[in-house]
C-alpha positions, -999 to +999 in steps of 0.1 A: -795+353-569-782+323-587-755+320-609-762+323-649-723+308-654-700+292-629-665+275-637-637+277-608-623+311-610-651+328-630-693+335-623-718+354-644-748+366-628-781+373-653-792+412-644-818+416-669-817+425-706-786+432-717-769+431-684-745+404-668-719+405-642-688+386-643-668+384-620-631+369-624-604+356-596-577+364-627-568+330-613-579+290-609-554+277-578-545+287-546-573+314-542-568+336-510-593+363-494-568+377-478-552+395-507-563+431-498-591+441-521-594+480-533-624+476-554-660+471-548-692+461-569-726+474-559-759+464-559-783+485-559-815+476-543-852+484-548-875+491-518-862+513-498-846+507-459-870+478-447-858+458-480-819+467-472-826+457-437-840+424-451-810+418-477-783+421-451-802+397-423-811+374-449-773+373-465-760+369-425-784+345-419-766+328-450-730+330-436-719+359-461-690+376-446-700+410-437-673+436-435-695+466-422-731+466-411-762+490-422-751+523-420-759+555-434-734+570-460-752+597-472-769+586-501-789+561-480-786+530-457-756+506-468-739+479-459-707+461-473-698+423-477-674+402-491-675+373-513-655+342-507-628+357-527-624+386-500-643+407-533-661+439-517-697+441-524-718+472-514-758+469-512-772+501-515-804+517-524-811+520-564-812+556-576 
C-alpha cells in the first residue's frame, strides 16, 4: 500500500471512504526503534489463511522487520511486524 501523505515524522495511508491512517513519530530528529513500543495497529485482511500467508512472505520478501511469524491466536492466523519506527503492526484476518 502506498502512502496518501508522507513528511518526516508523519504518513497517511488512504483506507477507503472516509477512512485514513496516520501515523505520527510525535517527533522529526533522532528517531530510534528501539524505544519499546506498547501499542499496535492492525490490519485486517480479506481472503482468508492462503492471503495471510501471502502478506507476510511478500512483506519478508520486502525486508519488513517481522517480530513474530503466522501463528494462530484464536481468532485466526496472525502475524506481527514492525515498521521502521519499531511501531507494532498486526495482520490479521478481517471480521
Amino acid at each position: 500500500m502506498s502512502p496518501s501523505f508522507e513528511t518526516p515524522g508523519y504518513i497517511t495511508f488512504d483506507l477507503g471512504p472516509g477512512a485514513d491512517l496516520g501515523l505520527w513519530s510525535g517527533q522529526f530528529e533522532n528517531l530510534s526503534p528501539d524505544v519499546p513500543r506498547t501499542s499496535e495497529v492492525c490490519l485486517a485482511i480479506d481472503g482468508g489463511p492462503d492471503e495471510l500467508e501471502a502478506t507476510f512472505e511478500q512483506w519478508k520478501s520486502k525486508g519488513v522487520t517481522i517480530l513474530r511469524e503466522p501463528h494462530d491466536a484464536g481468532f485466526g492466523l496472525t502475524f506481527l511486524a514492525a515498521d521502521p519506527d519499531g511501531n507494532r503492526i498486526r495482520v490479521a484476518p478481517q471480521d
